[in-house]
C-alpha positions in Angstrom: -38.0 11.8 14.2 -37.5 11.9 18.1 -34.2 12.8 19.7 -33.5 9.1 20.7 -33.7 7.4 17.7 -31.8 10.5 15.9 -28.6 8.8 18.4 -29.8 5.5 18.4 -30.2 5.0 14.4 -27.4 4.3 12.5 -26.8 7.3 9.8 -26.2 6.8 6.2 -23.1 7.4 6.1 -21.8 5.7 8.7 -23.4 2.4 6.8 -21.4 3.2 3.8 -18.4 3.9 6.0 -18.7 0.6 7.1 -19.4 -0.9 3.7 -16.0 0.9 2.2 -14.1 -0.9 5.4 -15.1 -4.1 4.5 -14.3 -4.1 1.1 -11.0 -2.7 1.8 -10.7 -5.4 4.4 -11.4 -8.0 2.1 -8.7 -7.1 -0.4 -5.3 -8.6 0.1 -2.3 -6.3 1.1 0.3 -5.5 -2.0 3.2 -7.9 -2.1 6.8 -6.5 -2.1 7.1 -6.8 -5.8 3.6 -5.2 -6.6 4.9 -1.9 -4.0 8.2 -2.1 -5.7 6.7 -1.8 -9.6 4.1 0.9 -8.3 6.9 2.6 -7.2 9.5 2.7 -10.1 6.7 4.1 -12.1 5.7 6.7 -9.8 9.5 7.5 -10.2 9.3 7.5 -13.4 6.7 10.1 -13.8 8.2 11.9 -11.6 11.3 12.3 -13.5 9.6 13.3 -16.3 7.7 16.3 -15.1 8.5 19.4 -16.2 9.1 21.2 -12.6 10.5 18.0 -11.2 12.1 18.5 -7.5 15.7 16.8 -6.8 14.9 16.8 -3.2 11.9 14.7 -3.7 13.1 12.4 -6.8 16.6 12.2 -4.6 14.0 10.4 -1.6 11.9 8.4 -4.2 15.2 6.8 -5.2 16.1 5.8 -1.7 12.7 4.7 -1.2 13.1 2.2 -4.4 16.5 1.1 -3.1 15.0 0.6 0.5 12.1 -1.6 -1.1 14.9 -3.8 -3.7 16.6 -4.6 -0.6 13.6 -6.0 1.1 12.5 -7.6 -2.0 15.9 -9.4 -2.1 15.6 -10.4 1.7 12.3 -11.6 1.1 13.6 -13.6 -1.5 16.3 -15.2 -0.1 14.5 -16.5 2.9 13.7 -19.7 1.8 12.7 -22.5 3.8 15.0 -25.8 5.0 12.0 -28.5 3.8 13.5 -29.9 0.5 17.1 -30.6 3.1 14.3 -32.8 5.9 13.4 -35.0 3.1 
């Protein structure tokens, strides 16, 4: 293979790079709710390990409370259609 098609040919991976990015691409971002469950039971497990760390499972909880609060917000912002008709 010449010099200038080894730079001017995409490589392997860089195809399969590409193919991972659109298939992440085409999946939908996690809702608040879906973050929120993933969450509580990464909490969860944490709690129950053996050489659990306060420190950490002290940040996890914040974290949770941080993401119930949004989930409320999110909640509560409805919309004013149902009062225009």
């Amino acid at each position: 293979m010449s010099v200038i098609a080894a730079h001017t040919m995409p490589k392997q991976e860089d195809q399969e790079g590409y193919e991972d990015k659109d298939k992440e691409a085409a999946e939908p971002p996690a809702t608040i709710n879906e973050a929120l469950n993933s969450h509580k039971r990464l909490l969860s497990f944490k709690e129950h390990e053996p050489d659990a760390n306060s420190v950490e499972l002290t940040i996890l909880m914040r974290k949770e409370r941080s993401l119930q609060q949004q989930a409320e917000l999110n909640r509560s912002q409805g919309t004013l259609n149902s009062w225009f008709k």
